[in-house]
C-alpha positions, -999 to 999 in steps of 0.1 A, spaced: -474 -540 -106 -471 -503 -112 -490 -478 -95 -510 -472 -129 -523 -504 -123 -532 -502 -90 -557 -471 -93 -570 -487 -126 -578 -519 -107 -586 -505 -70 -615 -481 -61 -613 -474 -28 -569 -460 -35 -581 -441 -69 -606 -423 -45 -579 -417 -17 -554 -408 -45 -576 -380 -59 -583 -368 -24 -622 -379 -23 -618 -409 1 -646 -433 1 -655 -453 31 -648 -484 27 -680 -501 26 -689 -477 -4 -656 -487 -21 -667 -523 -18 -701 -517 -31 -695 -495 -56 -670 -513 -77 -690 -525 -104 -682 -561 -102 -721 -572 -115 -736 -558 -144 -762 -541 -122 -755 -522 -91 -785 -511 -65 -774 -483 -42 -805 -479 -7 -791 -454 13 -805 -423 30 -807 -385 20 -771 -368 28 -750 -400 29 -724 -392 -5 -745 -406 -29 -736 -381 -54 -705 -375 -46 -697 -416 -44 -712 -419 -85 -688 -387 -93 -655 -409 -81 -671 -435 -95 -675 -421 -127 -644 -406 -130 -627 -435 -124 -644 -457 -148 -633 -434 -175 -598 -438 -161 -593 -470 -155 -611 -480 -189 -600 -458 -216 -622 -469 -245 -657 -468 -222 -676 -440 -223 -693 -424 -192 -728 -413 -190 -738 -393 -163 -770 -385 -159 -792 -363 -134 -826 -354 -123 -821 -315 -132 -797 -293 -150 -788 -276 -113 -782 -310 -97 -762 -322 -129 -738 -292 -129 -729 -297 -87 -723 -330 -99 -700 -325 -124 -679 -301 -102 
C-alpha cells in the first residue's frame, strides 16, 4: 500500500503527518465511520481544532466530496480556517 493510501484511509497518521497530532481517542472518534457523529466534550479540549484536521482530511482523502465548514460567528469561522 503506498503512503497515499495510508493518509487517505488513516486519521489519526494524516493528523501526525501534517503536524496537528490527534490523541488517539479523538482519532478513533472522529473518523466518520457512521453517518452521524456526536462529539460531548468540555470547553478547551481541541474541539475546533480536531473538525479543522478533520475537515481537511476529508477533502483529501475523498477528492470529489465537498467540505462544509460551518461556524457560530465570522471571528470564530476565520480562527478556524487558519
Amino acid at each position: 500500500m503506498s503512503d497515499l493510501a495510508l493518509l487517505r484511509r488513516d486519521l489519526g497518521i494524516f493528523s501526525l503527518t501534517i503536524a496537528r497530532p490527534l490523541a488517539p481517542w479523538k482519532a478513533d472518534s472522529l473518523a466518520l465511520e457512521h453517518r452521524t457523529t456526536v462529539v460531548v466534550a468540555p470547553r478547551q479540549s481541541g474541539k475546533s481544532g480536531s473538525l479543522a484536521v478533520v475537515a481537511l482530511w476529508w477533502a483529501y482523502s475523498r477528492p470529489e466530496q465537498r467540505v462544509l465548514v460551518i461556524s457560530a460567528d465570522e471571528d470564530a469561522s476565520r480562527r478556524l480556517l487558519a
